[in-house]
TORKOL-4160 file (C-alpha; in steps of 0.2 Angstrom, whole numbers, padded with zeros to 4 digits, m for minus):
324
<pt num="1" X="0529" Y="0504" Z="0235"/>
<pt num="2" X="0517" Y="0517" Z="0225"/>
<pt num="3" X="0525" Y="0527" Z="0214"/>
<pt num="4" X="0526" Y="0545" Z="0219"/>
<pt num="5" X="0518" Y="0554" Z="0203"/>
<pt num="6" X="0513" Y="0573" Z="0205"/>
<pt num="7" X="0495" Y="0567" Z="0205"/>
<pt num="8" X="0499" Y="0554" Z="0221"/>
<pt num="9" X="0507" Y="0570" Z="0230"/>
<pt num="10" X="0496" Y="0581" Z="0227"/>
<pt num="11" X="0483" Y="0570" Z="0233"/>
<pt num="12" X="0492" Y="0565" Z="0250"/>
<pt num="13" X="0493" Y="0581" Z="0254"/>
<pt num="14" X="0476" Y="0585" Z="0254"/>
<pt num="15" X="0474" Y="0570" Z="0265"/>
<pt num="16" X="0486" Y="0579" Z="0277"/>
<pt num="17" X="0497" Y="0566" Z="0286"/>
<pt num="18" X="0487" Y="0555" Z="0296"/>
<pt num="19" X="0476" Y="0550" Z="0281"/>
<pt num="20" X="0492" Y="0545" Z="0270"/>
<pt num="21" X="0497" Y="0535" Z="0284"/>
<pt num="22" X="0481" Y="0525" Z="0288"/>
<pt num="23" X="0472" Y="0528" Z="0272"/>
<pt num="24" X="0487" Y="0523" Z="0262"/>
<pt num="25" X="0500" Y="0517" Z="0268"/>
<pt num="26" X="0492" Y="0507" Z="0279"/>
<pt num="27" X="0483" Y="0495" Z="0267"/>
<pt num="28" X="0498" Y="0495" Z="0254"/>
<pt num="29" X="0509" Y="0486" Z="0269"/>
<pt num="30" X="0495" Y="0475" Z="0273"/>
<pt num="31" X="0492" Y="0466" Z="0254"/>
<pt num="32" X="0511" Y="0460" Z="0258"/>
<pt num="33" X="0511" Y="0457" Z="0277"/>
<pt num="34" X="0497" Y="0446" Z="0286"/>
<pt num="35" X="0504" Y="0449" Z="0303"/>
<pt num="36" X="0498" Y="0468" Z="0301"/>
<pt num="37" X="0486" Y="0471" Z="0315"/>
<pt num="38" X="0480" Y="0490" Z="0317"/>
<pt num="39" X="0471" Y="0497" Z="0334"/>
<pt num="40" X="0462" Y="0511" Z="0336"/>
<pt num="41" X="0454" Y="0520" Z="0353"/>
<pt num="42" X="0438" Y="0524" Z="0345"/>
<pt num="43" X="0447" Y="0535" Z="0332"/>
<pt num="44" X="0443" Y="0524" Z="0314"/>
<pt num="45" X="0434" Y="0539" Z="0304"/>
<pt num="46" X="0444" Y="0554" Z="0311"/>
<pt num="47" X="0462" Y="0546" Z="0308"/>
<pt num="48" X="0456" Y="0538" Z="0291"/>
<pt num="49" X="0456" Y="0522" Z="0293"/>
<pt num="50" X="0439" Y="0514" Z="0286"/>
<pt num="51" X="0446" Y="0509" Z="0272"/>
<pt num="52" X="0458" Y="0500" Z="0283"/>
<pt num="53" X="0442" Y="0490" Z="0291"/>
<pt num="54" X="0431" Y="0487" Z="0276"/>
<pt num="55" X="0447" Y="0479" Z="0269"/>
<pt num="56" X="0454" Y="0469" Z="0282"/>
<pt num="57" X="0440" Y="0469" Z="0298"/>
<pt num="58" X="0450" Y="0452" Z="0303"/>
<pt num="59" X="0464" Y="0462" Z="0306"/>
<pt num="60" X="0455" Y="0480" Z="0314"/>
<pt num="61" X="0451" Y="0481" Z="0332"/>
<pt num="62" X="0442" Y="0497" Z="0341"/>
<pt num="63" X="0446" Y="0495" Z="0358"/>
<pt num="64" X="0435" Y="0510" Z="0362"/>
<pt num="65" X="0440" Y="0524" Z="0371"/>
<pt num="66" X="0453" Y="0515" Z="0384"/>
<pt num="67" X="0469" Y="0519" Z="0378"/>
<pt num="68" X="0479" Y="0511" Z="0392"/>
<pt num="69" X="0471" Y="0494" Z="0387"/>
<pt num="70" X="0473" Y="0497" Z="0368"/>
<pt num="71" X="0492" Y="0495" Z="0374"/>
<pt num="72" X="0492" Y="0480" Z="0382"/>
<pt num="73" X="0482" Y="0471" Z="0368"/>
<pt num="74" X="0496" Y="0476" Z="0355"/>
<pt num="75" X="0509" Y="0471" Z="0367"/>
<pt num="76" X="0500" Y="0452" Z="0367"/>
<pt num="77" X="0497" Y="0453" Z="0348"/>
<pt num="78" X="0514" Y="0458" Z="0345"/>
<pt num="79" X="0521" Y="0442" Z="0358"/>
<pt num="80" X="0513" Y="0432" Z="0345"/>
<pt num="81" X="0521" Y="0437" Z="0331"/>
<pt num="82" X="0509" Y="0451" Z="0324"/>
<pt num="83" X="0518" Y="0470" Z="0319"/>
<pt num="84" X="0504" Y="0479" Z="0328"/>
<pt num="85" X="0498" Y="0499" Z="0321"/>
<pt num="86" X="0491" Y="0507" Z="0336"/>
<pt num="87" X="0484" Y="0523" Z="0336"/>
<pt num="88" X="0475" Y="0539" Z="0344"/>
<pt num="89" X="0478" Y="0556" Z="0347"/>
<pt num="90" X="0496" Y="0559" Z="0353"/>
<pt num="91" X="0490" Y="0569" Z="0370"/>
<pt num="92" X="0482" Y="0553" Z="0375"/>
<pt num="93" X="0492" Y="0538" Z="0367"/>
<pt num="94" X="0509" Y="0546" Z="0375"/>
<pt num="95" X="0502" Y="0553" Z="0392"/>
<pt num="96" X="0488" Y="0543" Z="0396"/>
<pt num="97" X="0498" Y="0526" Z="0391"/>
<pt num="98" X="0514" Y="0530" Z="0394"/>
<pt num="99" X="0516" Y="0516" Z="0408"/>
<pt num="100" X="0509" Y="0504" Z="0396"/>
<pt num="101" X="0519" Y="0511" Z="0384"/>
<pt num="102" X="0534" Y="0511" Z="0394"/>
<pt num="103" X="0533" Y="0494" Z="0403"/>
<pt num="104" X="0524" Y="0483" Z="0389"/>
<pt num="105" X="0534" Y="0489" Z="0374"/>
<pt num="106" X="0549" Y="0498" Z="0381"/>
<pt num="107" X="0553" Y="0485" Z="0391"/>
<pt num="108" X="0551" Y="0471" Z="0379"/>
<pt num="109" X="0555" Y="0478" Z="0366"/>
<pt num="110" X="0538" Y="0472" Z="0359"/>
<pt num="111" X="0535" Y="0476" Z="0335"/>
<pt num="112" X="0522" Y="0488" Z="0341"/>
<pt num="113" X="0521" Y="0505" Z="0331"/>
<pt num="114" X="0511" Y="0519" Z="0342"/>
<pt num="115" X="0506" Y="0532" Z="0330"/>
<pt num="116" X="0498" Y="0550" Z="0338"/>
<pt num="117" X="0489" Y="0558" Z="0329"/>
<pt num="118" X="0485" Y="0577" Z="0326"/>
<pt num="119" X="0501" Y="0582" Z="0338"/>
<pt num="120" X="0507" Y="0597" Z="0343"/>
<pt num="121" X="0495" Y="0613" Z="0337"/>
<pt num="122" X="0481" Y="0602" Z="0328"/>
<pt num="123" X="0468" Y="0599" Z="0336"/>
<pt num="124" X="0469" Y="0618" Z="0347"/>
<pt num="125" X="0448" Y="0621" Z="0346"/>
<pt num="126" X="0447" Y="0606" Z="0357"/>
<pt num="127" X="0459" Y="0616" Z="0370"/>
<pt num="128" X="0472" Y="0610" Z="0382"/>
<pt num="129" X="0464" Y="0594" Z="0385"/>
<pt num="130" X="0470" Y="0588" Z="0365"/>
<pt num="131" X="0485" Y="0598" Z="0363"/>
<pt num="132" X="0503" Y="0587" Z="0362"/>
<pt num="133" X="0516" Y="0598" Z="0367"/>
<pt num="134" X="0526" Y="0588" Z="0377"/>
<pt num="135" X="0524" Y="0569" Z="0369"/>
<pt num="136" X="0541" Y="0570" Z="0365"/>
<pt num="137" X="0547" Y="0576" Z="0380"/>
<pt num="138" X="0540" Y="0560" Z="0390"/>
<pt num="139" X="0541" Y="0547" Z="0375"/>
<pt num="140" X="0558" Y="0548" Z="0371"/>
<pt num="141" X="0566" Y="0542" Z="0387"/>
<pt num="142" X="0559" Y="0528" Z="0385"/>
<pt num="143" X="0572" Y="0514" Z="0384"/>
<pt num="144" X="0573" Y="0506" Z="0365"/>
<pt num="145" X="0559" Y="0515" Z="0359"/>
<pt num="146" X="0563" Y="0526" Z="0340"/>
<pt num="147" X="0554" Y="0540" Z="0337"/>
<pt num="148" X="0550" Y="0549" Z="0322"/>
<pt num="149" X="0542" Y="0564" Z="0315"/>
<pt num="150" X="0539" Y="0566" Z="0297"/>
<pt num="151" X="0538" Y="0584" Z="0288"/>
<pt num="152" X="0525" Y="0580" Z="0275"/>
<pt num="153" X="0512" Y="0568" Z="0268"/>
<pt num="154" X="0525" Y="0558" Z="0258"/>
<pt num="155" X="0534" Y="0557" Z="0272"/>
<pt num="156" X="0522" Y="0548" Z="0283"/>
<pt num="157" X="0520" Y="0537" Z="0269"/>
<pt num="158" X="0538" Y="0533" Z="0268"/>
<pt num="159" X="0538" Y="0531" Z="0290"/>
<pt num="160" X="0525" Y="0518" Z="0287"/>
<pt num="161" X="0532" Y="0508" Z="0275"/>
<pt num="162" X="0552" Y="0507" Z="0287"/>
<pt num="163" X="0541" Y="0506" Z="0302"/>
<pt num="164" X="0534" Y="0490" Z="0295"/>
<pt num="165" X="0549" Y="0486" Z="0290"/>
<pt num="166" X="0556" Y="0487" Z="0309"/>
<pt num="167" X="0553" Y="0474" Z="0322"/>
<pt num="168" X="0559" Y="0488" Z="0336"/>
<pt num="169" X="0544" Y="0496" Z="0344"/>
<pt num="170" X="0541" Y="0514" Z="0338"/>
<pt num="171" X="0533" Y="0532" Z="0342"/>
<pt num="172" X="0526" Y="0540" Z="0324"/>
<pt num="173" X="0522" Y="0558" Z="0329"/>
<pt num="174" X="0512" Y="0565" Z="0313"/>
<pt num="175" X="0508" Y="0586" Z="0314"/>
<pt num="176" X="0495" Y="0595" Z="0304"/>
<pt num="177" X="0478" Y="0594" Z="0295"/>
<pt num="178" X="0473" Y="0591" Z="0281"/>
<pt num="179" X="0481" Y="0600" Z="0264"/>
<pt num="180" X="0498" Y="0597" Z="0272"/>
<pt num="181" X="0511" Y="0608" Z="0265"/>
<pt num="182" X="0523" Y="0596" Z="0253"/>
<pt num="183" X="0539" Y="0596" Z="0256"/>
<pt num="184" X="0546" Y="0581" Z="0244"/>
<pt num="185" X="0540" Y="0583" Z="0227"/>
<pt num="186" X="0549" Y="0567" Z="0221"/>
<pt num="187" X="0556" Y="0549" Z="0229"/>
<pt num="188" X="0569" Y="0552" Z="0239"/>
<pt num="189" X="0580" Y="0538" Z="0254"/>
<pt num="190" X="0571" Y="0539" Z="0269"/>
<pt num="191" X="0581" Y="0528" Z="0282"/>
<pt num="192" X="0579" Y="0529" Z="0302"/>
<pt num="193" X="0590" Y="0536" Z="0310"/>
<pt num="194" X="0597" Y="0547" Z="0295"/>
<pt num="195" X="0592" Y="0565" Z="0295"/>
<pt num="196" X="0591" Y="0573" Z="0277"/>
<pt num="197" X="0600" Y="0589" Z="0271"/>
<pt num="198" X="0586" Y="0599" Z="0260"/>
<pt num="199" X="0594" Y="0616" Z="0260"/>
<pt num="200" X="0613" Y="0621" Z="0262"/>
<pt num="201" X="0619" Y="0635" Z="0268"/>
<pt num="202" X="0633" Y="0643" Z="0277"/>
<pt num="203" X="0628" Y="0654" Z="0290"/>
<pt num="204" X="0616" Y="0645" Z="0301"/>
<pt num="205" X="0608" Y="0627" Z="0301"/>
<pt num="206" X="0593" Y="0626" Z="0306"/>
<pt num="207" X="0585" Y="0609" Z="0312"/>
<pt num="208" X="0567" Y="0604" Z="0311"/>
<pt num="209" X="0555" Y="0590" Z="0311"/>
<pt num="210" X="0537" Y="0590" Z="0307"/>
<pt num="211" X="0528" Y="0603" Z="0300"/>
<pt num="212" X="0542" Y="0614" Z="0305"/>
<pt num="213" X="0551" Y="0609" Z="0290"/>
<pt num="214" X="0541" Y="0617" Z="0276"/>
<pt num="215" X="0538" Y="0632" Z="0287"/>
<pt num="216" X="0561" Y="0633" Z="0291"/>
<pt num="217" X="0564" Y="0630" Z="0270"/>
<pt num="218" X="0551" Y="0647" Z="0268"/>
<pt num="219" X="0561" Y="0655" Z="0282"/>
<pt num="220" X="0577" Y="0648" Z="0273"/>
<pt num="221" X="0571" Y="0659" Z="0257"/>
<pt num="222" X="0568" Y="0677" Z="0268"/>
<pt num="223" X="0583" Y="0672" Z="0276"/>
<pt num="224" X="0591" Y="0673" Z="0260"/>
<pt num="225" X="0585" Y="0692" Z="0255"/>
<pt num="226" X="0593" Y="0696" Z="0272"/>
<pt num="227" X="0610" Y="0690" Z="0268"/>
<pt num="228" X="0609" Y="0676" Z="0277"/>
<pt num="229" X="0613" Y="0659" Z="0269"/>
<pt num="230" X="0603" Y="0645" Z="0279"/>
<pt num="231" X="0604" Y="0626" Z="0279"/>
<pt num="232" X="0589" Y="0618" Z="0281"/>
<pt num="233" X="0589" Y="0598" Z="0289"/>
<pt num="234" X="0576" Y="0589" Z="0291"/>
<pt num="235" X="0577" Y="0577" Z="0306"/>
<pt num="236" X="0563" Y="0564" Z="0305"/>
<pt num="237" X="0570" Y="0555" Z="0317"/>
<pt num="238" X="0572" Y="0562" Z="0336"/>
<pt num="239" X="0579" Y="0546" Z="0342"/>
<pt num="240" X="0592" Y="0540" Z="0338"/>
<pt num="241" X="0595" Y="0558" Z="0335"/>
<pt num="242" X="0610" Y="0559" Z="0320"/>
<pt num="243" X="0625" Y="0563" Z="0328"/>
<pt num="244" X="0634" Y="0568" Z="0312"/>
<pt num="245" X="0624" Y="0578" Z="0304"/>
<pt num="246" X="0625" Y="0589" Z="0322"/>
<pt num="247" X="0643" Y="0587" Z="0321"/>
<pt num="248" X="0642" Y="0592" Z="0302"/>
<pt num="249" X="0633" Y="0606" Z="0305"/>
<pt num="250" X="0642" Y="0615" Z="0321"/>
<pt num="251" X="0658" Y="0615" Z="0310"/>
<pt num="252" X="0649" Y="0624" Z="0297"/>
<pt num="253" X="0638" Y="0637" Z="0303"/>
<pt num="254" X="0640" Y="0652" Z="0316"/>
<pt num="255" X="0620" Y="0648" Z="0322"/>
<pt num="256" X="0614" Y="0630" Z="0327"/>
<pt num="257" X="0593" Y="0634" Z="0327"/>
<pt num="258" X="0579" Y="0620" Z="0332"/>
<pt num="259" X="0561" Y="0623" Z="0326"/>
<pt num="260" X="0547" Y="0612" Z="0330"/>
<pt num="261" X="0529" Y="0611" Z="0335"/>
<pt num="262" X="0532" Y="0605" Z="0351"/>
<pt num="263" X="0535" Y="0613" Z="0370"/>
<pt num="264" X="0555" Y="0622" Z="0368"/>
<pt num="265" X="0557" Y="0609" Z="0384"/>
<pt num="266" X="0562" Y="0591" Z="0381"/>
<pt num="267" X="0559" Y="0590" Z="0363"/>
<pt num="268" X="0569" Y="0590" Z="0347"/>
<pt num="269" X="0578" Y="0606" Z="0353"/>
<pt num="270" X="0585" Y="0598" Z="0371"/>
<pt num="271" X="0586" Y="0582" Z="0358"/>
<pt num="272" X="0599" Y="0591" Z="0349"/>
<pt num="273" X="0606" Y="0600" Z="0363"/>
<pt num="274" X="0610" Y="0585" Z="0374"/>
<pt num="275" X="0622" Y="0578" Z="0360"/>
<pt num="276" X="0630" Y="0597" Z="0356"/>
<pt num="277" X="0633" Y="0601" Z="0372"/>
<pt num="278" X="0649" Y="0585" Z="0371"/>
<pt num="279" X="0657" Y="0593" Z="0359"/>
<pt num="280" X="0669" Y="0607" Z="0360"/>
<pt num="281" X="0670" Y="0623" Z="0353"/>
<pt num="282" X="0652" Y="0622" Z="0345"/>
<pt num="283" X="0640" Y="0639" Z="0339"/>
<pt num="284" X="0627" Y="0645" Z="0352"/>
<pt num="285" X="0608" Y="0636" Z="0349"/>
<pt num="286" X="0592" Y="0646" Z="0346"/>
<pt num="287" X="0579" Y="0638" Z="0352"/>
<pt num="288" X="0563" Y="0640" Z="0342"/>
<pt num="289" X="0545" Y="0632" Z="0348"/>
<pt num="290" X="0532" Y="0632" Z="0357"/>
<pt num="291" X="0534" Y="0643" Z="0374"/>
<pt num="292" X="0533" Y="0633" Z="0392"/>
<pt num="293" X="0517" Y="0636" Z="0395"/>
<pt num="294" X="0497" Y="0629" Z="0393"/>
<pt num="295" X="0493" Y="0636" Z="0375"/>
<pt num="296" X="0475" Y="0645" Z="0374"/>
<pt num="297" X="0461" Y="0640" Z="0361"/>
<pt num="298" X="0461" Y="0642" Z="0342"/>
<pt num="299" X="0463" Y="0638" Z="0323"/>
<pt num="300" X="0477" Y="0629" Z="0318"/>
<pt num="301" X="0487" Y="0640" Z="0309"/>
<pt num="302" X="0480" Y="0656" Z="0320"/>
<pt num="303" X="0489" Y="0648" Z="0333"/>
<pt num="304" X="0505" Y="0645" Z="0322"/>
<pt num="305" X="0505" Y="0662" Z="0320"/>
<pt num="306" X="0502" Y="0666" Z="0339"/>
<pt num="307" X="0516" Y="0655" Z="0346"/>
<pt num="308" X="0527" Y="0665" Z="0331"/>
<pt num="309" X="0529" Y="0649" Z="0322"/>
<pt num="310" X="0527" Y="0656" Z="0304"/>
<pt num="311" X="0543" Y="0658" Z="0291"/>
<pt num="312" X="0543" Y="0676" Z="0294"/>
<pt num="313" X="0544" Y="0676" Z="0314"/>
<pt num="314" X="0556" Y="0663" Z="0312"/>
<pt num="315" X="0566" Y="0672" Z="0300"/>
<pt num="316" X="0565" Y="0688" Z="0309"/>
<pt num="317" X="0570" Y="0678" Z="0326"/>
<pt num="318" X="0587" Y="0672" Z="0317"/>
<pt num="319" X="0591" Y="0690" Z="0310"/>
<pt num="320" X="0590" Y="0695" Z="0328"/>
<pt num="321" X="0602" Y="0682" Z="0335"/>
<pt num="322" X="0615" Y="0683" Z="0320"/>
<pt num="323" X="0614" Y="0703" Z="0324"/>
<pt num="324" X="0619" Y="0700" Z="0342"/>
């Protein structure tokens, strides 16, 4: 594992978290790990993996652009042993293969690691056609499959290195561009399945994967000049969602809030939801994402700002609800 100076962070985050993940990660776990086979839809220069296939063209395949197939590939490299990387953007990895998905690697629970890139909000100049907003919505009903959305570039790092480590098949669900926001400015445990608690606070919890974290800890800190003492957790992994840190937090707070850059239907929010809603006596949810509905054209953080995704619309959302 690379250490993590300031210099590697600071670095990371101007690769955003797709090129941590493929330019970095990537070729760290496959020094260690021969059976590391990485596949690609026709994406090796825009998700950062030429380095990837100068080093290792043995162990690179471009399958072109035919998704569906690229699944089925990895499902045979992976029955013969082989922990396969295979990745494209997230509106078409999840939606387009999701039969593939869910039959060849669901169902078999095939070491296959489908990464989407540019999820969410990022790629909104290319229009509806590129948006992921409701990946997680479809991917996580599929049977033995873990999903996972890291909140920054060290993050990603550290997904890639458990993912690898994992012989369960898994979605990794990376948001943003490049000069990601850094949330973790030092080593930390990262485990699956294990959500980490990067602000307390007694009033309202408020529970985000993604990019949505840095963007809740900002809120977190306007929150505060309101009077309003905010926990911020970070919940990397959707699936298996941590049931006690849910539990944890409806004792404690008076607000259950869900941010994430992702449709309000089927995502993180109903993620955490579906569990809340078996236990008693628990505080009222606010729901905080993207609205049901086809999002319109734009620049990355001009749509952020449109879909009220910044600290201070998210901050001023939970003043409203505490008031009421």
């Amino acid at each position: 594992m690379t250490n993590l100076t300031s210099a590697n962070i600071r670095a990371w985050s101007r690769l955003g978290q797709m090129g941590t993940f493929f330019g970095v990660a990537l070729l760290e776990i496959a020094k260690s790990r021969d059976s590391v086979k990485v596949l690609t839809a026709d994406l090796a220069f825009l998700s950062g993996l030429n380095r990837f296939k100068t080093s290792y063209p043995d162990r690179f395949i471009n399958v072109g652009i035919a998704e569906q197939n690229m699944i089925g590939i990895a499902a045979g490299l992976a029955m013969e042993g082989n922990c396969v990387f295979t990745t494209t953007y997230a509106t078409f990895i999840t939606m387009r293969s999701f039969e593939q998905i869910r039959h060849n690697l669901g169902y078999h629970n095939l070491n296959v690691k489908v990464i989407g890139s540019s999820a969410g909000l990022a790629m909104g100049m290319s229009g509806n056609t590129h948006y992921a907003i409701e990946d997680l919505s479809l991917i996580r009903t599929i049977p033995n499959l873990i999903v996972l959305s890291p909140a920054d570039s060290v993050e990603a790092y550290m997904t890639a290195l458990a993912a690898a480590e994992s012989d369960l098949p898994i979605y990794i669900r990376l948001t943003g561009g490049l000069n990601c926001p850094i949330v973790y400015n030092e080593s930390y445990d990262f485990s699956i399945g294990k959500s980490i608690m990067l602000r307390e606070g007694g009033d309202v919890t408020i529970i985000a994967s993604g990019t949505m974290v840095y963007v809740s800890l900002e809120a977190a800190k306007l929150l505060e000049s309101y009077g309003i003492s905010a926990a911020v957790i970070n919940m990397h992994t959707i699936k298996p969602i941590d049931k006690e840190a849910i539990e944890i937090a409806c004792k404690r707070s008076q607000l259950i809030v869900t941010v994430e850059e992702h449709n309000v239907v089927g995502g993180l929010g109903a993620a955490v939801s579906e569990y809340k809603s078996t236990l008693k006596n628990t505080p009222i949810q606010l729901f905080i994402g993207i609205p049901d509905t086809f999002c319109k054209p734009g620049d990355y953080k001009y749509l952020l700002d449109y879909y009220e995704l910044s600290p201070n619309s998210i901050a001023q959302k939970i003043k409203k609800t505490m008031k009421q």
